[in-house]
N, C-alpha and C positions, 0 to 999 in steps of 0.2 A: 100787607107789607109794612115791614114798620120804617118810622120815619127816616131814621138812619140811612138805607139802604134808598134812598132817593136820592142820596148825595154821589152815589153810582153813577149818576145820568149826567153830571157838572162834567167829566172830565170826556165823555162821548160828545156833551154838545161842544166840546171847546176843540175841540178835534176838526169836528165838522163846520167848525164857525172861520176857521183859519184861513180858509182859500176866500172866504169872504173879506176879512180882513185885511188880507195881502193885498189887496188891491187899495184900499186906504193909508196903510202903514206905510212907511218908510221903505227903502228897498232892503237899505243892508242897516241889520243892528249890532253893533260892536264887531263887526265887521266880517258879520257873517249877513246869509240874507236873511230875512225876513221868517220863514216858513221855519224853516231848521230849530231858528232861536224860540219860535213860540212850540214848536212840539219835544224838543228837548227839555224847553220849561213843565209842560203841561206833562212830558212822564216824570217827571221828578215830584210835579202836585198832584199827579194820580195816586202816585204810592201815600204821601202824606193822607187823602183823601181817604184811602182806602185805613189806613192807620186810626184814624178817627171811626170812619165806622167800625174797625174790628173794635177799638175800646168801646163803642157803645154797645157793641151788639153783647161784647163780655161783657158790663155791665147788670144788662138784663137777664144773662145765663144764668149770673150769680143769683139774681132776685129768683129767678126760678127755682133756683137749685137748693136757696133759701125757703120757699115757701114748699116745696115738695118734702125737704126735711123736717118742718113743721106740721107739714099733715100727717108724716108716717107719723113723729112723735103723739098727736093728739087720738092714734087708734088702741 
């Protein structure tokens, strides 16, 4: 698995980390409660999250797609 694709797992534990947190945090933030403001946050920095590993994962496609072009040329 490459590295990127471990950044998958940030926004599963933050999901699951919330009902733990809510009981430390505040009740209501900007005057909503608690729960709502951190999972409405955390889908908005899932999609970023997921953004970054899409550009890395293209990144590597290209280098693939670069070195396969390189090997047909060299036959």
């Amino acid at each position: 698995m490459k590295l990127a694709k471990w950044l998958a797992l940030l926004p599963v534990a933050a999901f699951f980390s919330g009902g733990w947190l809510s009981s430390v945090a505040p009740t209501f933030v900007l005057g909503m409660p608690f729960l709502m403001v951190w999972n409405v946050s955390w889908l908005v920095l899932t999609s970023l999250v997921m953004v970054v590993i899409d550009r890395a994962e293209g990144d590597l496609d290209a280098q693939d797609a670069q070195a396969a072009r390189a090997a047909g040329d060299a036959r």
